[in-house]
C-alpha positions as CSV (number, residue, x, y, z in Angstrom):
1,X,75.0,92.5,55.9
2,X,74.1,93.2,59.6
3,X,75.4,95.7,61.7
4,X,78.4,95.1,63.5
5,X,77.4,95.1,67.4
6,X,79.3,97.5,69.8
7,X,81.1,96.0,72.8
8,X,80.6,98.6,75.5
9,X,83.4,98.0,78.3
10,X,83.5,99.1,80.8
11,X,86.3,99.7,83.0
12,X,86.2,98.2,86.3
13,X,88.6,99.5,89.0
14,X,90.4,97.1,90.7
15,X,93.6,96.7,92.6
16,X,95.8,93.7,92.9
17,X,98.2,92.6,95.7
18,X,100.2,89.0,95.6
19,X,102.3,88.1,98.5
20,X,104.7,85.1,97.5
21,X,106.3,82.1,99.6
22,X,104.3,81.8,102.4
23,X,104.7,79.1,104.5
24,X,101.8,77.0,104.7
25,X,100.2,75.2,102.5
26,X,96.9,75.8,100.4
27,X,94.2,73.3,102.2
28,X,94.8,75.6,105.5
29,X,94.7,79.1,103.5
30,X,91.8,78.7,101.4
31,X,89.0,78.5,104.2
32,X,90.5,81.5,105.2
33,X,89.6,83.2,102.2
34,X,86.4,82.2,101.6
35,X,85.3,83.8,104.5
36,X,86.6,87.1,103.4
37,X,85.9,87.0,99.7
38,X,82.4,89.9,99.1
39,X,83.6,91.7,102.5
40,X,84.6,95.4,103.1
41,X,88.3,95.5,103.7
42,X,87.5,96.9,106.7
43,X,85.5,94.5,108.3
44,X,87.7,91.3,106.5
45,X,90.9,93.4,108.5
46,X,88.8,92.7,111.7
47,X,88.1,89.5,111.6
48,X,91.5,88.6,110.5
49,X,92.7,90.3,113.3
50,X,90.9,87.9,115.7
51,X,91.5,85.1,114.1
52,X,93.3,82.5,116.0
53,X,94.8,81.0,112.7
54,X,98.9,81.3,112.7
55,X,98.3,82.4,108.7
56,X,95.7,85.3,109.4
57,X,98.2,88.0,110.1
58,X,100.3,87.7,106.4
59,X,96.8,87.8,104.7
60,X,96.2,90.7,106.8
61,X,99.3,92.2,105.7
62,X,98.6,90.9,102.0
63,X,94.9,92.8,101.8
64,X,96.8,96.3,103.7
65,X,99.4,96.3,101.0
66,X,96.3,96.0,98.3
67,X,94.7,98.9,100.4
68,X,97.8,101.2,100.4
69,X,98.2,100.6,96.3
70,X,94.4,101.6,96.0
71,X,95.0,104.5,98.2
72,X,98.7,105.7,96.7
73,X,98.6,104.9,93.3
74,X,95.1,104.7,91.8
75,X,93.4,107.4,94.1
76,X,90.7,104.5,95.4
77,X,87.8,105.6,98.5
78,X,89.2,102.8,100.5
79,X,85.8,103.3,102.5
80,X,84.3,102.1,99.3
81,X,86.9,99.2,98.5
82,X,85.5,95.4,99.1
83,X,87.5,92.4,98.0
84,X,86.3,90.7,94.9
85,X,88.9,88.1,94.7
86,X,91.4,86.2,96.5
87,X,92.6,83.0,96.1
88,X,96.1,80.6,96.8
89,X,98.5,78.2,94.9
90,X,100.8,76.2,95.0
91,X,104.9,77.2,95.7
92,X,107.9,75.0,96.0
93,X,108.0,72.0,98.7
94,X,110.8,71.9,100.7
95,X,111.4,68.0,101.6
96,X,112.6,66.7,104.9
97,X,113.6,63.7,106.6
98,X,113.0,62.2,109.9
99,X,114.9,59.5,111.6
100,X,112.1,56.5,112.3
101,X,112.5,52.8,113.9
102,X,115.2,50.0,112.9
103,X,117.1,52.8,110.6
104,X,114.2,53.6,108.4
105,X,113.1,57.6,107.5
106,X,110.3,59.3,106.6
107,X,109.9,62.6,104.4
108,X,108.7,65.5,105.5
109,X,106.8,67.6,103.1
110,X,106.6,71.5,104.2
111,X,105.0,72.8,101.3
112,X,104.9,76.9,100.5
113,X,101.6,78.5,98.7
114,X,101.4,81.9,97.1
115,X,98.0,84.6,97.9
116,X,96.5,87.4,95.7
117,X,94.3,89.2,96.8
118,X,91.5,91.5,94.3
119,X,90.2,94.8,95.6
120,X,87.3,96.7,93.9
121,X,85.3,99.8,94.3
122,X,81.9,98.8,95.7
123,X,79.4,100.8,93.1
124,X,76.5,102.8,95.0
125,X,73.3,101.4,93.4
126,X,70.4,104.3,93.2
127,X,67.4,103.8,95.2
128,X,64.3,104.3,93.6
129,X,62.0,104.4,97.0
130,X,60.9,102.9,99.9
131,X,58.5,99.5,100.3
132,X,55.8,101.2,103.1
């Protein structure tokens, strides 16, 4: 009979925000958020501000609804907050057709993609010295 091992967990404080049906599809989004995955909201805010991607200002709004649940209901040092997670899917498709040549058509596919985005308190690490 061995001991039975303890599973310590602990709890990791993190903050969730999902924006659904936004209009573009998932091949443009996720470059966009791999850049800003491991970043301080603060600085992932700024360079989504100065983005010249039509899509960077609802991911903007996504992460400062994430920021404002941190701050309201869970009492989070948004100076401290970095984004762990954030990732796309897939949403509906909403199919078109276009007139073409010699009364053919061709479809249209305007596809919709859904965003979460994961916040979490960055953890201060103690320093134990200085390399001289």
């Amino acid at each position: 009979m061995s001991k039975k091992k303890k599973l310590i967990k602990t709890k990791e404080k993190i903050v969730k925000s999902v924006n659904k049906n936004l209009r573009t599809s998932t091949r443009k989004l996720k470059p966009i958020l791999k850049a800003i995955v491991g970043k301080k909201v603060e600085i992932a805010i700024r360079n989504l501000t100065f983005s010249e991607k039509r899509i960077s200002h609802d991911i903007k709004k996504t992460i400062s609804s994430a920021v404002a649940n941190a701050e309201n209901n869970h009492q989070y040092d948004i100076d401290k907050l970095i984004i762990k997670e954030a990732y796309c899917g897939k949403q509906i498709v909403m199919k078109r057709f276009r007139p073409r040549a010699k009364g053919r058509a061709s479809s249209i596919k305007k596809p919709y993609s859904n965003l979460t985005i994961i916040l979490s308190e960055k953890k201060e690490m103690e320093k134990h010295g200085t390399k001289s």
